[in-house]
C-alpha atoms as an extended CHARMM CRD file, in Angstrom:
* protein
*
       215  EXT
         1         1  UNK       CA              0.0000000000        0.0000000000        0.0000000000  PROA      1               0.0000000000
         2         2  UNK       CA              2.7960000000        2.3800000000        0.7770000000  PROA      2               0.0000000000
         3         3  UNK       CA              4.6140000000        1.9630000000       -2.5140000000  PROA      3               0.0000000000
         4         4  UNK       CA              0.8630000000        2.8000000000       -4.3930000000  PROA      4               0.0000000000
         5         5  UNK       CA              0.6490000000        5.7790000000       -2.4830000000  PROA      5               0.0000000000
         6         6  UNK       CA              4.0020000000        6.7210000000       -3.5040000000  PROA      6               0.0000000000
         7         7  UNK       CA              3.7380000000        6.4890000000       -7.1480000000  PROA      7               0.0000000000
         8         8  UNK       CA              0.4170000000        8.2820000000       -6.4290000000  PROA      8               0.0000000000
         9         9  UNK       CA              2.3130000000       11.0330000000       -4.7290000000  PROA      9               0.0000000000
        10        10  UNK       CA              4.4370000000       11.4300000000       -7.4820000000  PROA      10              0.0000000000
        11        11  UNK       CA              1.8550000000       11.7610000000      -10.2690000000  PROA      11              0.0000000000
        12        12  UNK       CA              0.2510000000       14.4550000000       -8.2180000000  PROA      12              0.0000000000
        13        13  UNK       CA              2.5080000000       16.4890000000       -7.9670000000  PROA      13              0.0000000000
        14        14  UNK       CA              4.0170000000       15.7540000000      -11.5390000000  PROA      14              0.0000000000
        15        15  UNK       CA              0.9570000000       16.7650000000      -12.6400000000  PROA      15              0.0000000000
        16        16  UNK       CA              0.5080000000       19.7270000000      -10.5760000000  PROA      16              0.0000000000
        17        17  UNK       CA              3.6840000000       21.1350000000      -12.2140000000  PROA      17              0.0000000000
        18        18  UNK       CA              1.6510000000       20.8630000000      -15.5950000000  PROA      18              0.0000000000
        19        19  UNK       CA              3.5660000000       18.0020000000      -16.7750000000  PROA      19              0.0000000000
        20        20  UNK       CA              2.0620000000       15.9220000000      -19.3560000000  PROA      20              0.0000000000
        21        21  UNK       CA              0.9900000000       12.4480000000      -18.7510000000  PROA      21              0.0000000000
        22        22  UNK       CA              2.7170000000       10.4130000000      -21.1360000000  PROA      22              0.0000000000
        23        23  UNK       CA              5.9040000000       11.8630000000      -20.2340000000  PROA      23              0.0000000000
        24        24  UNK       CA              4.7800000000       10.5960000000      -16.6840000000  PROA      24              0.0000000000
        25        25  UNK       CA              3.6900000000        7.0560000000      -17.7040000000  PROA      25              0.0000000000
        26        26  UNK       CA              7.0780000000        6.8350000000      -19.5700000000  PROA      26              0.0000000000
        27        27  UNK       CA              9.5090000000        8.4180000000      -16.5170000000  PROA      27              0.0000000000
        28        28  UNK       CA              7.5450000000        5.8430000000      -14.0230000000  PROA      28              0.0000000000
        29        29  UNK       CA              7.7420000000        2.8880000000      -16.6430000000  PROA      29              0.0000000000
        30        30  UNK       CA             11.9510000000        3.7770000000      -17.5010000000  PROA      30              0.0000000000
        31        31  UNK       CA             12.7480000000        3.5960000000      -13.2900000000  PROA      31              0.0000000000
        32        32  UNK       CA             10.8970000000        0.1480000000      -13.1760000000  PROA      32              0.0000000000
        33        33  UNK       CA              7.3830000000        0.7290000000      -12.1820000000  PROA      33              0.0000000000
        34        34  UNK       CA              4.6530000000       -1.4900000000      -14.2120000000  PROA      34              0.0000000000
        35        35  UNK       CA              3.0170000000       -0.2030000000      -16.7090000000  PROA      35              0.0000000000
        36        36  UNK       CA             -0.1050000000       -1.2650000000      -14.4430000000  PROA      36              0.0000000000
        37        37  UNK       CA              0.7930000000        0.4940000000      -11.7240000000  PROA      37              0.0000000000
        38        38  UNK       CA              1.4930000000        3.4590000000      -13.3390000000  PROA      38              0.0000000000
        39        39  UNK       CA             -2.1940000000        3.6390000000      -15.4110000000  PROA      39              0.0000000000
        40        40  UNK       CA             -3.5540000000        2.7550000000      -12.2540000000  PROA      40              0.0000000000
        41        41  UNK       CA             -2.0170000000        5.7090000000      -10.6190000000  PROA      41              0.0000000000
        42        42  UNK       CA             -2.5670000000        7.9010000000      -13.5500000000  PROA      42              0.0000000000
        43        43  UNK       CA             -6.5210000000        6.7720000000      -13.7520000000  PROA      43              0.0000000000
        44        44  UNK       CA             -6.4270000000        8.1730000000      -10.0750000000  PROA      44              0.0000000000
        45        45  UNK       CA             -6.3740000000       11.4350000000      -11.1520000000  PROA      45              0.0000000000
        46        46  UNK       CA             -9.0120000000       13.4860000000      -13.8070000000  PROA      46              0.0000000000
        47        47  UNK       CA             -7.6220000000       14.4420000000      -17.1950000000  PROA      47              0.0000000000
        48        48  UNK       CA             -9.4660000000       18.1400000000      -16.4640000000  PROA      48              0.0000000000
        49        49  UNK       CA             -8.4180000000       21.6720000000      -17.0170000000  PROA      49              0.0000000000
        50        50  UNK       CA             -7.8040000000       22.6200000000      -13.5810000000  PROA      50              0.0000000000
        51        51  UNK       CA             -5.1100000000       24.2410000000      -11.1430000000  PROA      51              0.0000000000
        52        52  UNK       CA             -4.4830000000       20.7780000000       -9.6590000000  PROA      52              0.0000000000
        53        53  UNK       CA             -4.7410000000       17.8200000000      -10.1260000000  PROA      53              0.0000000000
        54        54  UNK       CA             -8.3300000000       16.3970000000       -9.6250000000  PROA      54              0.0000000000
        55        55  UNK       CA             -8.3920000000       12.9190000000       -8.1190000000  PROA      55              0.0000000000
        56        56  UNK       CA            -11.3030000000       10.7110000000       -8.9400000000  PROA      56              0.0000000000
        57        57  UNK       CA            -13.1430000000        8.9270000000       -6.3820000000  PROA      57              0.0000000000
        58        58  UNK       CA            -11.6720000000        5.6270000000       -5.1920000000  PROA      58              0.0000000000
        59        59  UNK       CA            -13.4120000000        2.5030000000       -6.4040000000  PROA      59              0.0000000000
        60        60  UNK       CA            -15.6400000000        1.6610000000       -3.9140000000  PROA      60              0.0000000000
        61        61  UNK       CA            -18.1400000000       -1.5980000000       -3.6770000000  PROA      61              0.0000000000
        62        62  UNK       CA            -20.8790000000       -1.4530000000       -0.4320000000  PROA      62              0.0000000000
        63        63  UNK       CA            -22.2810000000       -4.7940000000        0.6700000000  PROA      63              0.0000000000
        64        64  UNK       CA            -24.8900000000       -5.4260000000       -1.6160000000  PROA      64              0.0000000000
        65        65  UNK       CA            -22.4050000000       -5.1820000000       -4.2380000000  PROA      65              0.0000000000
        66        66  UNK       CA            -20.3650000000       -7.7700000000       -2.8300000000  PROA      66              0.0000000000
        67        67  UNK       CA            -23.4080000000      -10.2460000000       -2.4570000000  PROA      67              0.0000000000
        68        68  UNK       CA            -24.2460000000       -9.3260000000       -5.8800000000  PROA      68              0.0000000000
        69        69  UNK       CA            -20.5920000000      -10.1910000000       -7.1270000000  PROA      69              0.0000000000
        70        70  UNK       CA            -20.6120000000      -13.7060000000       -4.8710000000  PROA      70              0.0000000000
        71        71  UNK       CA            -23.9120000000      -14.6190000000       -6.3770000000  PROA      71              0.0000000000
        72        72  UNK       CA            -22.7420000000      -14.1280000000       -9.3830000000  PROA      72              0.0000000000
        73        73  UNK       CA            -19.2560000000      -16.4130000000       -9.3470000000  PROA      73              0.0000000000
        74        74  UNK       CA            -21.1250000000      -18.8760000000       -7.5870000000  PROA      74              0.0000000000
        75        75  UNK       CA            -23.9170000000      -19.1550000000       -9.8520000000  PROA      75              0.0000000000
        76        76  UNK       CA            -21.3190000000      -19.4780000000      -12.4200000000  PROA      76              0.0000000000
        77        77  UNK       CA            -19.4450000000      -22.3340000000      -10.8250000000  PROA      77              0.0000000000
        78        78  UNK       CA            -22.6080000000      -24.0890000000      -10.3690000000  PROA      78              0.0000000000
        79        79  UNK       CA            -23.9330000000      -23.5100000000      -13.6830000000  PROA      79              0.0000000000
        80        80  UNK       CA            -20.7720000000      -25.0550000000      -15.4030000000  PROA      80              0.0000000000
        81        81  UNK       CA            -20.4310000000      -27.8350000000      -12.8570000000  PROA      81              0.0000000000
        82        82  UNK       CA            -24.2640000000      -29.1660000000      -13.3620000000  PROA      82              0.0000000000
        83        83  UNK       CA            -23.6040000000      -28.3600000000      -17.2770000000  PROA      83              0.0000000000
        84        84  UNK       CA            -20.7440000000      -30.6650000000      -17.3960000000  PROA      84              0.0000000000
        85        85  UNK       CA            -22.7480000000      -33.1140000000      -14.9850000000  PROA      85              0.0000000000
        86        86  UNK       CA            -25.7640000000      -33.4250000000      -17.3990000000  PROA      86              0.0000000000
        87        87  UNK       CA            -23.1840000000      -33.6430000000      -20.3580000000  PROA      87              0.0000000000
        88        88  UNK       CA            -21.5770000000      -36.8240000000      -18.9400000000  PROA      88              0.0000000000
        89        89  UNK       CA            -24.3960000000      -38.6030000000      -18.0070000000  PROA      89              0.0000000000
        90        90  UNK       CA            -25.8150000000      -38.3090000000      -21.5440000000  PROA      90              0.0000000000
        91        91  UNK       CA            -22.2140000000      -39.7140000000      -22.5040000000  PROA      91              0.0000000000
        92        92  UNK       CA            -23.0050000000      -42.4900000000      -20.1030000000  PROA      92              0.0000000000
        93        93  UNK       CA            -26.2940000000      -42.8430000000      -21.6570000000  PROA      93              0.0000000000
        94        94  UNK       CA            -25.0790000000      -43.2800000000      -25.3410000000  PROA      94              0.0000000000
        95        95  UNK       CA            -22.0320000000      -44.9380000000      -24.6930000000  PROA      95              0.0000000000
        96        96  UNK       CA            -23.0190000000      -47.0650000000      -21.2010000000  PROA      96              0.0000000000
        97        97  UNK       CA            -20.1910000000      -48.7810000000      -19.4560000000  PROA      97              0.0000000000
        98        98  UNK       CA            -19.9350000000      -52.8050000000      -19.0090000000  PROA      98              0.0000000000
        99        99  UNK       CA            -17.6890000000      -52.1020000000      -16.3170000000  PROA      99              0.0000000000
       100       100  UNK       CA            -19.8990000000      -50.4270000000      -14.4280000000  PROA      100             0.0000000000
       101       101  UNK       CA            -23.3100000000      -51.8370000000      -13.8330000000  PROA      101             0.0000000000
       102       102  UNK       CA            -24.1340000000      -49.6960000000      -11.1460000000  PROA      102             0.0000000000
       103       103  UNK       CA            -24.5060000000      -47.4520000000      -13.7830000000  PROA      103             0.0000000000
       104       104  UNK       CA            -27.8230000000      -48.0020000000      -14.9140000000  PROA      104             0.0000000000
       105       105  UNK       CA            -30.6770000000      -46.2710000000      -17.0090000000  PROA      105             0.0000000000
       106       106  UNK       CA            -32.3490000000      -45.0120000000      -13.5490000000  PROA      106             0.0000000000
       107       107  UNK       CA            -29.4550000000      -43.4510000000      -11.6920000000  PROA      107             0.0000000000
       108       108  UNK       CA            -28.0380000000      -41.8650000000      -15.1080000000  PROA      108             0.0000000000
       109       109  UNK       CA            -31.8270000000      -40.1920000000      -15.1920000000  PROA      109             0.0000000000
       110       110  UNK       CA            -32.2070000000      -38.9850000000      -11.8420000000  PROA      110             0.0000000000
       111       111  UNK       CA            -28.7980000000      -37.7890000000      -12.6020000000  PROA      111             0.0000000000
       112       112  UNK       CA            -30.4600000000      -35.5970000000      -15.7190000000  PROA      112             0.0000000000
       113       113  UNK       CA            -33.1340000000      -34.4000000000      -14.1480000000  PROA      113             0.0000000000
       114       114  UNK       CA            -30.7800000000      -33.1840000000      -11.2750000000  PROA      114             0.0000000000
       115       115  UNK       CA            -28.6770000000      -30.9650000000      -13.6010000000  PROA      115             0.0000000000
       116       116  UNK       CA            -31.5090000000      -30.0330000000      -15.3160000000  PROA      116             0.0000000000
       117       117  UNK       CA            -33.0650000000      -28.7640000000      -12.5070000000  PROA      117             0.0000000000
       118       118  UNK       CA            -30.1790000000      -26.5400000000      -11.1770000000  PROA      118             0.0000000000
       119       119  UNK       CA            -29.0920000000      -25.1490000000      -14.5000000000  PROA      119             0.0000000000
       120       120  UNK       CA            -33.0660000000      -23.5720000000      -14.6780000000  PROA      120             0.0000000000
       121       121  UNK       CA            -32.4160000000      -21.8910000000      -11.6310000000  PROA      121             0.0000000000
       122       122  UNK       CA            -28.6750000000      -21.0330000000      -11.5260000000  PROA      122             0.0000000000
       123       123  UNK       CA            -27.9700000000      -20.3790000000      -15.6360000000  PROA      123             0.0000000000
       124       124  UNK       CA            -30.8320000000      -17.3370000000      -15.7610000000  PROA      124             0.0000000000
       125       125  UNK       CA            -30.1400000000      -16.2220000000      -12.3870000000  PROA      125             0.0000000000
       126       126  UNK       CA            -26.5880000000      -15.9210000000      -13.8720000000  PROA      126             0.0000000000
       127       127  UNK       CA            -27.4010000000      -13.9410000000      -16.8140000000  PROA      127             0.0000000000
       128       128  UNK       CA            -29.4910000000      -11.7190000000      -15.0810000000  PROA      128             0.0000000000
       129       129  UNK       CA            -27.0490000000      -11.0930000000      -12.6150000000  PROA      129             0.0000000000
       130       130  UNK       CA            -24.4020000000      -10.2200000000      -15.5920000000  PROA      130             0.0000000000
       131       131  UNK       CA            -26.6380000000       -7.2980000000      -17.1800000000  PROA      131             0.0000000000
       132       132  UNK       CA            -27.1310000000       -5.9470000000      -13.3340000000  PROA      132             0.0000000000
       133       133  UNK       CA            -24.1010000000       -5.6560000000      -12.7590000000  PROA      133             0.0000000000
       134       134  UNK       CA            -23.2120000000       -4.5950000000      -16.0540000000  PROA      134             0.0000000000
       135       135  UNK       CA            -25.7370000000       -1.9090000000      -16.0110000000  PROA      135             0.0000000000
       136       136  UNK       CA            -24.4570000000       -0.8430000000      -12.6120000000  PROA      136             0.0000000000
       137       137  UNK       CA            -20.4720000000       -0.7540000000      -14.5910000000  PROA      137             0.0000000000
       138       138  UNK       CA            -22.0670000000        1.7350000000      -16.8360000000  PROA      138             0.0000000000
       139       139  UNK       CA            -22.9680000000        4.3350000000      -14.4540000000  PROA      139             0.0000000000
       140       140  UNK       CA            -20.2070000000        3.5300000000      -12.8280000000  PROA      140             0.0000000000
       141       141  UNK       CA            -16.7420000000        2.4580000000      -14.4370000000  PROA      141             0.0000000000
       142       142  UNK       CA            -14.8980000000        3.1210000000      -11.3750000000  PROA      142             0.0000000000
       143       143  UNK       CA            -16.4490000000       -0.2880000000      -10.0120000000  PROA      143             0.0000000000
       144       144  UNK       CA            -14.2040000000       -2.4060000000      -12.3690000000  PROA      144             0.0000000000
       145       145  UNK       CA            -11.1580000000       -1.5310000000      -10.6880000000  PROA      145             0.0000000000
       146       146  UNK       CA            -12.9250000000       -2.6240000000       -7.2610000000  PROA      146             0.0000000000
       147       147  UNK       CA            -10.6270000000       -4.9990000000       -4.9440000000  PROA      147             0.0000000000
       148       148  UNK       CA            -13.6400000000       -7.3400000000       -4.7160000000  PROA      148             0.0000000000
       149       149  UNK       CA            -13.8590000000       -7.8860000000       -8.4170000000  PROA      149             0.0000000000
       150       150  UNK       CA            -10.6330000000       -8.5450000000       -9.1320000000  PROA      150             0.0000000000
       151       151  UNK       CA            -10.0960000000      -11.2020000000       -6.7830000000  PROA      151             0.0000000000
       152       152  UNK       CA            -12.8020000000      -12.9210000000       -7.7770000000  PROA      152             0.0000000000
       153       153  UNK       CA            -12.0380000000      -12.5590000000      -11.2360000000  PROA      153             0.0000000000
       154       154  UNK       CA             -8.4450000000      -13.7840000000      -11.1680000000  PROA      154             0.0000000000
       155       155  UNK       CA             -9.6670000000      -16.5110000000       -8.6560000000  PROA      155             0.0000000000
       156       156  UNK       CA            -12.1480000000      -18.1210000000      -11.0360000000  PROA      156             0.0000000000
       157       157  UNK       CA             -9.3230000000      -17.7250000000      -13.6790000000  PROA      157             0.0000000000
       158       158  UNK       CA             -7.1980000000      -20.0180000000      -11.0800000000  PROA      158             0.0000000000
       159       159  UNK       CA             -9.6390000000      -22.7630000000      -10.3450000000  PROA      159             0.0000000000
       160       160  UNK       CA            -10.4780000000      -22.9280000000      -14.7760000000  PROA      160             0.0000000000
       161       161  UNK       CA             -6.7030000000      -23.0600000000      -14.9710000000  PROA      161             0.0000000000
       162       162  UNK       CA             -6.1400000000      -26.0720000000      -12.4910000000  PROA      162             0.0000000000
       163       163  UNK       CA             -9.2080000000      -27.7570000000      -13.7890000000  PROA      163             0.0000000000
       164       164  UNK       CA             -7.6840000000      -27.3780000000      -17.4380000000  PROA      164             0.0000000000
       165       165  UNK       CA             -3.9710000000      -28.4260000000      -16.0930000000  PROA      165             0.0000000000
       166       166  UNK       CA             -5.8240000000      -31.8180000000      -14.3620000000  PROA      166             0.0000000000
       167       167  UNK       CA             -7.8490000000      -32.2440000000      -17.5430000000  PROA      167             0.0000000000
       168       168  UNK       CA             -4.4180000000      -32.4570000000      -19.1420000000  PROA      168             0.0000000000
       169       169  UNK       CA             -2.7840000000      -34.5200000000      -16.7360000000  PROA      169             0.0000000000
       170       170  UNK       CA             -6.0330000000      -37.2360000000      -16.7780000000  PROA      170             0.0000000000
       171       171  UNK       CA             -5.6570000000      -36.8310000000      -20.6050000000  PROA      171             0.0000000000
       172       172  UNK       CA             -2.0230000000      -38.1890000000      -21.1000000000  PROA      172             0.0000000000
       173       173  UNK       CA             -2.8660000000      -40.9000000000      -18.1410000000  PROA      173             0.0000000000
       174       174  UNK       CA             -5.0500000000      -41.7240000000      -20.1940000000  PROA      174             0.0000000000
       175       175  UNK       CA             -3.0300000000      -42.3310000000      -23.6190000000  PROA      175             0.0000000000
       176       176  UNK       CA             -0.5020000000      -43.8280000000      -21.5740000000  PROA      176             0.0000000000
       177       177  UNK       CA             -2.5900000000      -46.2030000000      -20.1970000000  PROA      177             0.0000000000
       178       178  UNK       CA             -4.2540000000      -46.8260000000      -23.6720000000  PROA      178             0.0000000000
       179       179  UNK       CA             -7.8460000000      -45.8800000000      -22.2320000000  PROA      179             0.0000000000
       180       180  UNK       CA             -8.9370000000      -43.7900000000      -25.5360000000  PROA      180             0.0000000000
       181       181  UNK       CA            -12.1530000000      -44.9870000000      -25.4660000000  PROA      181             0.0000000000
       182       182  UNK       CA            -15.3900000000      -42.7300000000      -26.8960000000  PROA      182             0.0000000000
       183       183  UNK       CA            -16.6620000000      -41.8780000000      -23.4590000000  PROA      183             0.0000000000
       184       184  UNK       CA            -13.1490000000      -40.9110000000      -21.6150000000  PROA      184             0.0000000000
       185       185  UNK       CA            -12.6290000000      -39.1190000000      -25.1500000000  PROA      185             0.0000000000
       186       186  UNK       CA            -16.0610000000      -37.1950000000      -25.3330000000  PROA      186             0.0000000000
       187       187  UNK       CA            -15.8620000000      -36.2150000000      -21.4950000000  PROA      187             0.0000000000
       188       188  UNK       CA            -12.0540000000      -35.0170000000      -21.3080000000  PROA      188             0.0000000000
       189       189  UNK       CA            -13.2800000000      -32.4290000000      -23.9230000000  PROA      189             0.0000000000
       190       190  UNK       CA            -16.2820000000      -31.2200000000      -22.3530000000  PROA      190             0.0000000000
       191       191  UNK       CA            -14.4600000000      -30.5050000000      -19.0340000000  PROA      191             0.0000000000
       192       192  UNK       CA            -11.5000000000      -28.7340000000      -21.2090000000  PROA      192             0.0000000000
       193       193  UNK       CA            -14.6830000000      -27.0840000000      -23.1280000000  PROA      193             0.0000000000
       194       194  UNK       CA            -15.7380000000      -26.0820000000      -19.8620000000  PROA      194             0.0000000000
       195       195  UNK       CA            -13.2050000000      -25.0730000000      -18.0210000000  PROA      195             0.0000000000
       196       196  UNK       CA            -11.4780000000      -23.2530000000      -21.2790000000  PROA      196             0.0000000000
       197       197  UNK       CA            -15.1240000000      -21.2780000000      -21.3520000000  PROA      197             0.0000000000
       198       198  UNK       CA            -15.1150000000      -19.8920000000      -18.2690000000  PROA      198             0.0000000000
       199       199  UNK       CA            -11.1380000000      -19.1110000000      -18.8190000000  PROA      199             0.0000000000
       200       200  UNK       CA            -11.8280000000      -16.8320000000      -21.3920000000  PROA      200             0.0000000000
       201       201  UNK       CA            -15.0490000000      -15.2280000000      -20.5830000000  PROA      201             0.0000000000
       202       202  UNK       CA            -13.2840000000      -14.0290000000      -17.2490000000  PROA      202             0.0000000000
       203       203  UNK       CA            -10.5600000000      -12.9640000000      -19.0320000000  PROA      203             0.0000000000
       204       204  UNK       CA            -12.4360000000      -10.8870000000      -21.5400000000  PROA      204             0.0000000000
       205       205  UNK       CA            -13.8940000000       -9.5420000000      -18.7990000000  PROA      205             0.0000000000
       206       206  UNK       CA            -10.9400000000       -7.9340000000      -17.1230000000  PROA      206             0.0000000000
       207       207  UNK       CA             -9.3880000000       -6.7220000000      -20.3300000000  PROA      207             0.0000000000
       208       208  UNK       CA            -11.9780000000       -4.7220000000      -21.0100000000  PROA      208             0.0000000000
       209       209  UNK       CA            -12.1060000000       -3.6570000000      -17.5780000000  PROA      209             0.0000000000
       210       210  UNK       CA             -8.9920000000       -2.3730000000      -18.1750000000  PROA      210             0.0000000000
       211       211  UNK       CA            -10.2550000000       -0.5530000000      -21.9780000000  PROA      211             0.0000000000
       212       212  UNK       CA            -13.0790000000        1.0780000000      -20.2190000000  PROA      212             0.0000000000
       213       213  UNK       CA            -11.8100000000        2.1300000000      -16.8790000000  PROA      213             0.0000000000
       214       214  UNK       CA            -11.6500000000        6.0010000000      -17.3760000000  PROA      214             0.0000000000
       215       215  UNK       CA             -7.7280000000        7.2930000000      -17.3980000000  PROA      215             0.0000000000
C-alpha cells in the first residue's frame, strides 16, 4: 500500500507542475514501475483543465455489491459444474459402461433431471445477474477496478486453470494407459470445453475492464 501511495504522490505532484501524462507514464515505466501500476495511478487522477490535479473517487463496492458479485461467481461455478454433470451422463447414456453396472438407465436419469433442474435456476439467475451488474459498470466504471472484483475474477481464472492443467494430466494418463475410449474421449473435452469457457469469458472480462476504466 505504501509503494501505491508513492507512485500516487508522485503523479500528483508531476501533474501539478503541468507536466504531461505520457511523459509521466514513460519516466515511471523507464525507473521500473509497471506499466499497471502506473495507469492505475494515472486513472487516479481526472484528465481536467484545472489548477491541480483532480483525483477521482476511489473505487468503492458497499455490501450489496459484494453479495451481488458472490452470487454471481457462484452461480457461475454451479452452472458449469451441473452443465458438465448433465453432459456426462448423456455420454453415459449413449455410450453405457460394461464395467460399471451400477450405472444403470435409472441413476443416469435422476442424474439428468438433477442438472436439469439446477441449471433452470442457476444459468438465468446468472445472466441476469451479468446485465445488473453490467448496467451498474455503466454508471459507474470506477467499479471495475474494485478490490472485490478482481479477486474474484483472477480466482475463477485459477480454479479454470487447475481444472484445465488436471484435464491435461487425466488426458495423457489416459493415452498412456491406452484408455482412448469414446466416453473418456467425449468427457475429457467437455471438461476442457468447460473449463477453457469460463477461462476466457473471465478474461475478456478484465481486459476490457482495463479498456473502459476512465484514465
Amino acid at each position: 500500500m505504501a509503494r501505491t501511495e508513492e507512485v500516487r504522490e508522485f503523479v500528483r505532484e508531476a501533474l501539478g507542475r503541468g507536466l504531461a501524462r505520457p511523459d509521466i507514464q514513460q519516466a515511471l515505466e523507464q525507473a521500473g514501475w509497471r506499466p499497471e501500476q502506473v495507469r492505475k495511478a494515472l486513472a487516479a487522477y481526472a484528465d481536467l483543465p484545472f489548477a491541480v490535479p483532480v483525483p477521482r473517487p476511489a473505487a468503492y463496492l458497499s455490501p450489496r455489491d459484494a453479495f451481488l458479485y458472490l452470487m454471481l461467481y457462484l452461480t457461475l461455478y454451479l452452472s458449469a459444474f451441473h452443465l458438465g454433470s448433465l453432459l456426462f451422463n448423456l455420454v453415459d447414456s449413449a455410450w453405457p459402461d460394461a464395467a460399471e453396472p451400477t450405472m444403470t438407465s435409472l441413476v443416469i436419469g435422476e442424474g439428468i433431471r438433477s442438472s436439469v433442474a439446477f441449471l433452470t435456476v442457476t444459468f438465468p439467475t446468472w445472466i441476469g445477474l451479468s446485465w445488473r451488474i453490467e448496467r451498474a459498470l455503466a454508471r459507474d466504471p470506477s467499479q471495475r477496478q474494485a478490490p472485490v472484483r478482481q479477486w474474484l475474477a483472477y480466482m475463477t481464472m485459477f480454479i479454470a486453470g487447475a481444472v484445465l492443467i488436471g484435464d491435461a494430466v487425466a488426458l495423457v494418463r489416459g493415452l498412456l494407459g491406452g484408455d482412448l475410449g469414446v466416453r473418456f474421449g467425449l468427457k475429457t473435452a467437455i471438461v476442457a470445453a468447460l473449463a477453457g469457457a469460463c477461462l476466457v469469458h473471465v478474461r475478456r472480462g478484465l481486459d476490457r475492464d482495463t479498456q473502459e476504466t476512465p484514465r
